[in-house]
MDTraj code that builds the backbone (N, CA, C; nanometers):
import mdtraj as md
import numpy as np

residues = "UNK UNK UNK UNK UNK UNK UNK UNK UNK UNK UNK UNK UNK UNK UNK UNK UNK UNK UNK UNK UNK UNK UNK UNK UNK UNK UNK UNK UNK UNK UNK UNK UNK UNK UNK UNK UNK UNK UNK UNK UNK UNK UNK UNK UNK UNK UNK UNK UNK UNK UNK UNK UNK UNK UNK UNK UNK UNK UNK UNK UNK UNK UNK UNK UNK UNK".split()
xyz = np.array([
    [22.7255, -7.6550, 26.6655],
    [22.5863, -7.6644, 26.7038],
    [22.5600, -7.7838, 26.7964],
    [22.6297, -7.9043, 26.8277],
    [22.6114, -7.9790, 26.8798],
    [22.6149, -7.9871, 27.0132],
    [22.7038, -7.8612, 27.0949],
    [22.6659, -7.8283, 27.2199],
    [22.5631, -7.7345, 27.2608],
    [22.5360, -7.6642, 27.1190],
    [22.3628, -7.6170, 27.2041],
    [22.2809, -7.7195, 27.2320],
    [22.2539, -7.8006, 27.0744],
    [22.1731, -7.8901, 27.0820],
    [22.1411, -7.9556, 27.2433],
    [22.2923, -8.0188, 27.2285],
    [22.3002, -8.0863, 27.3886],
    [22.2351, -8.0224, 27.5219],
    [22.2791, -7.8626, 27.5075],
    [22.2039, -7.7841, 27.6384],
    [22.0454, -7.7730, 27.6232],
    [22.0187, -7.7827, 27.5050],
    [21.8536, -7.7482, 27.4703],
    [21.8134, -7.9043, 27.5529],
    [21.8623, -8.0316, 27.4805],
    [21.8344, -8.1729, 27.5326],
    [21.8307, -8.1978, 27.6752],
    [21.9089, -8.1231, 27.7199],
    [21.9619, -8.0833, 27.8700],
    [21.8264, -8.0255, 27.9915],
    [21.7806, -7.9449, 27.9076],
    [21.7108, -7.8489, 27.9505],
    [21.5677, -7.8814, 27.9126],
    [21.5020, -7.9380, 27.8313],
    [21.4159, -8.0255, 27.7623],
    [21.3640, -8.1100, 27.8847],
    [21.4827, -8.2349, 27.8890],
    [21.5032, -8.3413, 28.0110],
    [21.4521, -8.2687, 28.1518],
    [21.5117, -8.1691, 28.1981],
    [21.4809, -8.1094, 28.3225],
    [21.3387, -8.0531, 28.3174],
    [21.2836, -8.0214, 28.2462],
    [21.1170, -7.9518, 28.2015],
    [21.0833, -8.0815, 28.2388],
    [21.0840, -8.2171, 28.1790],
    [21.0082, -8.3008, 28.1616],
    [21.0141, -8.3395, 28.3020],
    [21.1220, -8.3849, 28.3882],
    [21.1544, -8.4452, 28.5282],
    [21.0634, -8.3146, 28.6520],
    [21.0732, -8.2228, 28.6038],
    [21.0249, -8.0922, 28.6944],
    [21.1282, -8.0753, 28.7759],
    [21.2679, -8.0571, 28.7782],
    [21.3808, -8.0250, 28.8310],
    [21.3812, -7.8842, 28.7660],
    [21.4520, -7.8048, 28.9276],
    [21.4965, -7.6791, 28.9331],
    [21.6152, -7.6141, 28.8518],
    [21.6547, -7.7141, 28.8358],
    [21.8313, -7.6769, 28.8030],
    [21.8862, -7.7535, 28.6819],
    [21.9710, -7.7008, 28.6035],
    [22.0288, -7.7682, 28.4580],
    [22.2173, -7.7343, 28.4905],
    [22.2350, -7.8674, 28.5418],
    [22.3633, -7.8605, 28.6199],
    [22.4872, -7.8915, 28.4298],
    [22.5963, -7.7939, 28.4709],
    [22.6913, -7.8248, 28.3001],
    [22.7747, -7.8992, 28.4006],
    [22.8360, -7.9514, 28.3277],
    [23.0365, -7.9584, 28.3970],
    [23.1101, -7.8798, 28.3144],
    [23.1883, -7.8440, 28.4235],
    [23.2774, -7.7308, 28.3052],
    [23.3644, -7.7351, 28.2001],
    [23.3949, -7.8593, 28.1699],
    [23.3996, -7.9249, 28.0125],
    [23.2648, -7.8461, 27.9149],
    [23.1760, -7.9523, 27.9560],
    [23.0316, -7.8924, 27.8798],
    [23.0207, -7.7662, 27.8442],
    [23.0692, -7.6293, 27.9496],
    [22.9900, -7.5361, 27.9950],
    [23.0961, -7.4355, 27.8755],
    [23.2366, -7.4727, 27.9279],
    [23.3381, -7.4334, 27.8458],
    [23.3078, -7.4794, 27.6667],
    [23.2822, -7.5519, 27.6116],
    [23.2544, -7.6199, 27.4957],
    [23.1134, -7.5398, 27.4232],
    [22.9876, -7.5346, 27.5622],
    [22.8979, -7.4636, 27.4953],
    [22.9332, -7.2570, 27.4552],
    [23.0102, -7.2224, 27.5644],
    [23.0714, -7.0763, 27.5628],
    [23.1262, -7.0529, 27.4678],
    [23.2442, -7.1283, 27.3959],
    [23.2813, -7.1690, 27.2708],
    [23.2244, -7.1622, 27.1414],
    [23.1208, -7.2462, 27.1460],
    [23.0488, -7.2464, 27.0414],
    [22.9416, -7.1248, 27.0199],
    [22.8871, -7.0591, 27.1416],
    [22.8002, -6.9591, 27.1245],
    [22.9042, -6.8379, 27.0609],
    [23.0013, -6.8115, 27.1126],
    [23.1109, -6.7190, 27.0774],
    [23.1323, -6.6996, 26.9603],
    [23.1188, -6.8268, 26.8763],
    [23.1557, -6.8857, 26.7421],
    [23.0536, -6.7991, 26.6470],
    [22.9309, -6.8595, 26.7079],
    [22.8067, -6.8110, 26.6187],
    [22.7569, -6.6453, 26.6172],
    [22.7957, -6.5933, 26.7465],
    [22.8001, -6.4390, 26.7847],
    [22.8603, -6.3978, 26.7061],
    [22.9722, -6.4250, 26.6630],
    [23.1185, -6.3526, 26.6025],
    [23.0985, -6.3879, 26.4235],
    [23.0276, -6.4850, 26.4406],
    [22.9896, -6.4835, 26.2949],
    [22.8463, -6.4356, 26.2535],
    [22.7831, -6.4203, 26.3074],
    [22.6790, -6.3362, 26.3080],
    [22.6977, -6.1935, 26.2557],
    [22.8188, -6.1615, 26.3422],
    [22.8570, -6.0242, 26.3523],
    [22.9016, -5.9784, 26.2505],
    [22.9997, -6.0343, 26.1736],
    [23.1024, -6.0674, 26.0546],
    [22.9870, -6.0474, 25.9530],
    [22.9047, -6.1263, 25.9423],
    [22.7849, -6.1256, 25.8384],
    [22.6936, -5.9721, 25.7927],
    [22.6748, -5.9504, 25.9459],
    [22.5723, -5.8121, 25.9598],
    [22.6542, -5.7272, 25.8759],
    [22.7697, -5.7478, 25.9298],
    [22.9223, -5.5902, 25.8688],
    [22.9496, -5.6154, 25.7279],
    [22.9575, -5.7467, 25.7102],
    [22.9630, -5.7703, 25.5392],
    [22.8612, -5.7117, 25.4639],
    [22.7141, -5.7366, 25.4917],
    [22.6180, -5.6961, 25.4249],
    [22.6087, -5.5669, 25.4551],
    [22.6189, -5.4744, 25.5479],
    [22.5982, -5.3310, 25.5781],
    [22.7231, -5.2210, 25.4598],
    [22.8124, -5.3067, 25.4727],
    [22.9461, -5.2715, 25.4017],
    [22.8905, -5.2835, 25.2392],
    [22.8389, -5.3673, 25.1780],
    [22.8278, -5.3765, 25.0246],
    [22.7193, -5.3297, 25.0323],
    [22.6524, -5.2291, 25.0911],
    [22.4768, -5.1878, 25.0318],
    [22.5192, -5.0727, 24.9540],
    [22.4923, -5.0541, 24.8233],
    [22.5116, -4.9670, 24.7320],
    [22.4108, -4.8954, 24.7439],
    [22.4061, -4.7378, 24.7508],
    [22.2933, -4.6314, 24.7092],
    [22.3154, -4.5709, 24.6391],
    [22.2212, -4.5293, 24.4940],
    [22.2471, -4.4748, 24.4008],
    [22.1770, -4.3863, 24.4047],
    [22.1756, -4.2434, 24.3811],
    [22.0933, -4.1071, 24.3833],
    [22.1337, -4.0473, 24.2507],
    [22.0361, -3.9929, 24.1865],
    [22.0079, -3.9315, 24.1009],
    [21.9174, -3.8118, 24.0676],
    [21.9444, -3.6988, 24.1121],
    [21.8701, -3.5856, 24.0723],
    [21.8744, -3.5250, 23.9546],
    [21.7630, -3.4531, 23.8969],
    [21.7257, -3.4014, 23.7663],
    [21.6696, -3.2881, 23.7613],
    [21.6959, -3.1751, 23.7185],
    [21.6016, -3.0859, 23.7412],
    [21.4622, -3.0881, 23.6590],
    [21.4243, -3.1548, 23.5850],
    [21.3655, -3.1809, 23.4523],
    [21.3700, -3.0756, 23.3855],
    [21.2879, -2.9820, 23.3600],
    [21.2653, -2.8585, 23.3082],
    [21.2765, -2.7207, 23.3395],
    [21.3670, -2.7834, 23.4455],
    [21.4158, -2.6377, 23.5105],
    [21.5471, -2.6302, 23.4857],
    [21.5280, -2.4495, 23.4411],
    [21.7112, -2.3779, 23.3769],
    [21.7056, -2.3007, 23.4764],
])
top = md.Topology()
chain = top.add_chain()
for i, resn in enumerate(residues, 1):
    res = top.add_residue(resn, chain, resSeq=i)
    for name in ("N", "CA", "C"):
        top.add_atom(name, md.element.get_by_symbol(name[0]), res)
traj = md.Trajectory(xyz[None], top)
């Protein structure tokens, strides 16, 4: 999380200055790609875990019908 943070701070800074542009270096840029990848992929992992254990139970009865 600490290289979003940084791009949000990044980008924050540039709002405040009224600059066009939110320049990375490609250290940064590589590091933030990384980390978004991270959180995508575990995101993903999560959704499939929980979709995977949803139990449905059905039960029909006729009650009083032979």
């Amino acid at each position: 999380m600490l290289q979003i943070k940084r791009f949000i701070e990044k980008v924050s800074l540039s709002e405040g200055r009224r600059m066009k542009d939110v320049v990375l270096p490609l250290d940064e840029a590589r590091f933030l790609r990384d980390e978004l990848a991270k959180l995508l992929s575990d995101l993903h992992e999560k959704n499939s875990v929980e979709k995977k254990e949803e139990i449905i139970k059905v039960q029909i009865t006729g009650g009083s019908f032979k």
